[in-house]
C-alpha positions in Angstrom: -1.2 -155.2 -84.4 -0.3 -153.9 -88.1 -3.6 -153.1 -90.1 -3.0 -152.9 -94.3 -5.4 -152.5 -97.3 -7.6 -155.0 -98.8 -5.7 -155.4 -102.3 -9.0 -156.3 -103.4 -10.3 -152.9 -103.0 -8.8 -151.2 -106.1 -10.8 -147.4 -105.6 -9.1 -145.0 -103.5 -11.7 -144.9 -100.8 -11.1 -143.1 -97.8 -8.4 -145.0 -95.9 -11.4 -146.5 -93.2 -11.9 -149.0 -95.6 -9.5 -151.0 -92.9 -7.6 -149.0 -90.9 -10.4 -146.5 -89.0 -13.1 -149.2 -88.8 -10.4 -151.3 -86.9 -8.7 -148.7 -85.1 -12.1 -147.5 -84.1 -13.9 -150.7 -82.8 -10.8 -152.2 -81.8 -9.2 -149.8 -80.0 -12.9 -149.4 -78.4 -13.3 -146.0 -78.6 -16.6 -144.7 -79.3 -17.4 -140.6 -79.3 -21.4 -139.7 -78.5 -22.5 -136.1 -78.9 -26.4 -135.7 -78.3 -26.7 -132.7 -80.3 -28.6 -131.6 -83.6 -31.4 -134.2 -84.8 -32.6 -134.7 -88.2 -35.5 -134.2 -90.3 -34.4 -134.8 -94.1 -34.7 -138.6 -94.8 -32.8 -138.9 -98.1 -29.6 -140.3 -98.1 -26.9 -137.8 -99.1 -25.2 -138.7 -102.2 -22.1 -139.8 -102.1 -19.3 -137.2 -102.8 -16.7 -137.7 -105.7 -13.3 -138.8 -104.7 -10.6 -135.9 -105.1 -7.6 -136.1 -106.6 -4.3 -137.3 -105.1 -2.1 -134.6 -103.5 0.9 -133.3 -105.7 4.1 -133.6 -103.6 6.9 -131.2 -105.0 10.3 -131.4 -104.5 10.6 -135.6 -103.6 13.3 -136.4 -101.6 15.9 -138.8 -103.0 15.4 -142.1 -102.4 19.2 -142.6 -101.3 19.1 -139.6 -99.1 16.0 -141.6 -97.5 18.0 -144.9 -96.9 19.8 -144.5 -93.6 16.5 -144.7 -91.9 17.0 -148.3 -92.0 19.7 -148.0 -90.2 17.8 -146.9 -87.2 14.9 -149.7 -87.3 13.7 -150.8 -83.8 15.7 -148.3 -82.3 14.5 -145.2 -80.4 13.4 -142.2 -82.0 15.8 -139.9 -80.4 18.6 -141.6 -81.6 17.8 -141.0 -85.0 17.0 -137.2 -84.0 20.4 -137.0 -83.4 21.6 -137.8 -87.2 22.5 -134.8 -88.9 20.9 -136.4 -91.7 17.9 -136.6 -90.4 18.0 -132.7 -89.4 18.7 -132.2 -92.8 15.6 -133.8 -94.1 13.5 -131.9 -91.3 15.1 -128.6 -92.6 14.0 -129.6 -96.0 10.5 -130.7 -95.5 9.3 -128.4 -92.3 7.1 -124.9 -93.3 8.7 -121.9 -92.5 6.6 -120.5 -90.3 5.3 -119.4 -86.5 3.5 -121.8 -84.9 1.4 -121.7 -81.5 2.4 -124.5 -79.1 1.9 -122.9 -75.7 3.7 -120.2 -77.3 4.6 -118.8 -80.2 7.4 -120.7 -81.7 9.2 -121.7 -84.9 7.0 -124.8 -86.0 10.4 -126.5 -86.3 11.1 -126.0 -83.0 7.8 -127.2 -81.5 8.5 -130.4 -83.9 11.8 -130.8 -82.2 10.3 -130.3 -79.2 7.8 -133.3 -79.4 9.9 -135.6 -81.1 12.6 -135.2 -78.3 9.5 -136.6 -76.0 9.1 -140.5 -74.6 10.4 -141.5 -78.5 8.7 -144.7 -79.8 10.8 -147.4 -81.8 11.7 -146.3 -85.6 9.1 -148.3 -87.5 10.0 -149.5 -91.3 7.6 -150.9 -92.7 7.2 -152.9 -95.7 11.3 -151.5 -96.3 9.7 -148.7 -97.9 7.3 -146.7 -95.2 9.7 -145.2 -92.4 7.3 -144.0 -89.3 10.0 -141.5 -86.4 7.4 -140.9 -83.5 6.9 -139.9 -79.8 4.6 -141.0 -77.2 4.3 -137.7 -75.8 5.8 -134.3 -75.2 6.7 -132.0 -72.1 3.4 -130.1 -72.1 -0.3 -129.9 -72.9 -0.1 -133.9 -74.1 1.4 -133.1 -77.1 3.2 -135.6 -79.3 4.9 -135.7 -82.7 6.2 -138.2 -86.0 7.2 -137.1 -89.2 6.6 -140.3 -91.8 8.6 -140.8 -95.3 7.6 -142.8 -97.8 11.5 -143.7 -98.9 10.7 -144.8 -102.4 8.4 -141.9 -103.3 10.2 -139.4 -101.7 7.7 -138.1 -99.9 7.8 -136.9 -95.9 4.6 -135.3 -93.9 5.1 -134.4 -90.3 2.4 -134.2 -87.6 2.0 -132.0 -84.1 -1.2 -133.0 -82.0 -1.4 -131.6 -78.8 -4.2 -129.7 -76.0 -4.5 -126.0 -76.8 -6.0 -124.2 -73.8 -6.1 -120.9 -75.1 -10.0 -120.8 -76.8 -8.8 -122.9 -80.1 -10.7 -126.2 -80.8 -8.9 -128.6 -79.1 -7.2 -131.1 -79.0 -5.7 -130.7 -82.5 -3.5 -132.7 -85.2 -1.3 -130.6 -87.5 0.1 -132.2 -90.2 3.1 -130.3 -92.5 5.2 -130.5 -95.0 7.1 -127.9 -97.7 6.2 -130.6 -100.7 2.4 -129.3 -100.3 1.4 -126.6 -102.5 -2.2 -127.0 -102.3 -4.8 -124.8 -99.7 -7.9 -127.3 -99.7 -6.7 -131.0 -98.9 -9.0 -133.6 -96.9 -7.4 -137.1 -95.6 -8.2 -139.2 -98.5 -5.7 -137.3 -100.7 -2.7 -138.3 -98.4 -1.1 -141.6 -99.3 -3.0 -144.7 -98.1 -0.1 -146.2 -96.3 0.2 -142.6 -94.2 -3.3 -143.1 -92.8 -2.8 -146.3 -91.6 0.5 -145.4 -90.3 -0.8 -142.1 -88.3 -4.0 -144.5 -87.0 -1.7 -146.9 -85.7 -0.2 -144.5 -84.0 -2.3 -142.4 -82.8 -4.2 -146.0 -81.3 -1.0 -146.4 -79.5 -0.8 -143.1 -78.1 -4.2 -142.7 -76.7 -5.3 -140.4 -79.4 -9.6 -140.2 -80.2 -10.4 -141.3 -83.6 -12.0 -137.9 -84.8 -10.5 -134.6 -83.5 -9.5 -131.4 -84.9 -7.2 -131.6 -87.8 -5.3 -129.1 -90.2 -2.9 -129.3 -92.7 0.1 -126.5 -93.4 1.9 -126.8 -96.6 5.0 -125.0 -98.1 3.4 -121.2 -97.3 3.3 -121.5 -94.0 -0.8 -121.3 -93.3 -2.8 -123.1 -91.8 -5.6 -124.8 -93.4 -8.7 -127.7 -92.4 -7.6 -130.9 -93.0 -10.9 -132.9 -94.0 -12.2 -135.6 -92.6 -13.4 -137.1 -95.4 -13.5 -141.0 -94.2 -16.9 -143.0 -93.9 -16.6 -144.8 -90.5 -19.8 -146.6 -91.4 -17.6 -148.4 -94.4 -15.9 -151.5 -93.4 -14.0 -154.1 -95.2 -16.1 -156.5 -97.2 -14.8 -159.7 -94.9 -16.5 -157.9 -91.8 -19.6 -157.2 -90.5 -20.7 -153.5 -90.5 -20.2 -151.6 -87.5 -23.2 -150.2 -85.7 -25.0 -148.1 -87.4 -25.8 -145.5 -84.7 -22.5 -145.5 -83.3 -21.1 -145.0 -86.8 -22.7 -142.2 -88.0 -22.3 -140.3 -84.7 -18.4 -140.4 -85.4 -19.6 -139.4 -89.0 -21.5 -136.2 -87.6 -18.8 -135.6 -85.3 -16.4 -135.2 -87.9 -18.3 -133.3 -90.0 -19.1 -130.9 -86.5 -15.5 -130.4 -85.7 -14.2 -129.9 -89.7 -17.2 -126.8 -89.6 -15.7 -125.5 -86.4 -12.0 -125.9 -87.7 -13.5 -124.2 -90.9 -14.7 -121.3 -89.3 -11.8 -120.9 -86.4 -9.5 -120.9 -89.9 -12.1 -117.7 -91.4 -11.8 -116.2 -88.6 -8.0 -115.8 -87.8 -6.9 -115.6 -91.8 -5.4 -119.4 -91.6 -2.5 -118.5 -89.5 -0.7 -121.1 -88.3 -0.7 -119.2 -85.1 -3.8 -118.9 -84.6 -5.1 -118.3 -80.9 -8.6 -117.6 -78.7 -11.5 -118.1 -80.9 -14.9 -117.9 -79.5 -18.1 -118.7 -81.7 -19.5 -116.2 -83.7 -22.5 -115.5 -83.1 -23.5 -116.2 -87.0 -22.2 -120.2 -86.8 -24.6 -120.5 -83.4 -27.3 -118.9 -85.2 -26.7 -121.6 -88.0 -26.9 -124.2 -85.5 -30.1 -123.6 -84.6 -31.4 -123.8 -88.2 -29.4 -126.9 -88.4 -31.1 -128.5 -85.8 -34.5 -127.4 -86.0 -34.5 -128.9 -89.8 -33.0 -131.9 -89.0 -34.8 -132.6 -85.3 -37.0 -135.6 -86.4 -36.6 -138.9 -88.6 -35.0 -141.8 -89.1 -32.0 -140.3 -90.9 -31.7 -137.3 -88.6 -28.2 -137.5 -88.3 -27.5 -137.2 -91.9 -29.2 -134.5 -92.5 -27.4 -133.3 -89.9 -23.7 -134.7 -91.6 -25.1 -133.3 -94.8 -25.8 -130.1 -93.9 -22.9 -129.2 -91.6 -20.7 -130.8 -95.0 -22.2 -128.2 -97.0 -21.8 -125.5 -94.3 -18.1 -126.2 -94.2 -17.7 -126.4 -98.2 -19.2 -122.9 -98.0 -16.7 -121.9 -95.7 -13.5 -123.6 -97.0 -14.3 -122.1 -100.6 -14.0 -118.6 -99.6 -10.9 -118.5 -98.4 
């Protein structure tokens, strides 16, 4: 099942207008986490919509083209085409990455894309999705998406770290990103609904620990910045209680992302954080103001959101 934007949505919302609140309640895949209550019963205002990412560099749109060539067919045969190396030379971070080991992050790409491969997906003859269901270790799987009109690509790595990171994790790269601070809503539309589709298909949770590393090389919090309470307007709402759990989950795992980044200087190979003592002290405060009321867990979504912000802005 394909999921696509409501063209009668015209503001860049975060992309769970449609894809996450399908993907979501679909896929039936609900996370609970009986922590932190709440006390403040204002609603948080909402939080102004950022900017679209800048993508530098853009790939030619005829250096783009063979990928529909490889439509249908398995992602390791494309992997193969010394085109397609090319393009993964040109749009992969320099830098060391920690997958198991320490390793080139080109390498731990190549590593998961030569995994169970999934057929080349080319959508709409402009969106070109090269994936696998799975790698040789610690769960991990891989894509790299291009946008063949735009010239854009953004590669992914999610796998299990087992070495005191936040885990499991989704890493998503590319050398056109100059920026340090990105959240989800500022990647294209159509790459959101591509990476939920897939991630639905390869047994991927719907909130998890995500970063971003651009053309520097570091390693940075990639935001969760979706409402899972929004739905499209042809649909009922999804449960309210269920919905903004996954909201104060998100918002929990972006502040421990946040801090995990603080802590290690964003490097990409970053390894074996424990909590600091500070963020459990912080906790407590959290949950001791928002313990009671109706709208306990937004106070507790609000809070943590500013806790991260805090965070995020130092660095």
């Amino acid at each position: 099942m394909r999921f696509f934007p409501n063209p009668l949505r015209k503001s860049r919302i975060a992309f769970t207008l449609v894809f996450a609140t399908q993907f979501l309640f679909a896929a039936g895949i609900l996370l609970v986490n009986g922590a932190a209550q709440e006390a403040d019963t204002a609603a948080p205002a909402p939080e102004p919509l950022p900017p679209p990412a800048v993508f530098q560099n853009r790939i030619p749109s005829d250096q783009l083209a063979f990928l529909n060539d490889y439509a249908g067919r398995p992602a390791k045969d494309v992997t193969k085409d010394k085109r397609f190396r090319n393009l993964m030379k040109q749009i992969t971070p320099r830098t060391t990455y920690h997958y198991g080991r320490d390793m080139p992050l080109s390498e731990t790409s190549e590593t998961l894309l030569d995994g169970p491969p999934l057929p080349v997906d080319i959508r709409d003859g402009r969106y070109a999705m090269v994936a696998s269901h799975g790698g040789p270790y610690l769960r991990g799987k891989g894509f790299v998406w291009f946008d063949m009109q735009e010239g854009i690509a953004l590669g992914g790595v999610f796998f299990h770290p087992t070495n005191g990171e936040p885990t499991p994790t989704l890493a998503v790269f590319s050398r056109q990103l100059k920026q340090t601070t990105l959240s989800m809503s500022q990647l294209p539309l159509a790459f959101a609904g591509d990476v939920i589709q897939w991630a639905t298909r390869v047994g991927i949770r719907p909130v998890t620990t995500r970063y971003f590393i651009p053309e520097n090389g570091r390693k940075y919090v990639l935001v969760h910045d979706e409402d899972y309470c929004d739905h499209p307007e042809d649909q009922p709402p999804p449960p309210q209680d269920e919905c903004q759990q996954l909201n104060a989950d998100a918002a929990d795992v972006d502040l421990t992302a946040a801090t995990f980044m603080a802590e290690t200087h964003n490097a990409a190979n970053a390894t074996a954080w424990m909590l600091s003592p500070e963020l459990v002290a912080w906790f407590g405060v959290r949950d001791q103001s928002c313990r009671v009321g109706p709208d306990r867990l937004r106070c507790r979504i609000r809070l943590t959101r500013q806790r991260t912000r805090t965070l995020l802005n130092r660095n």
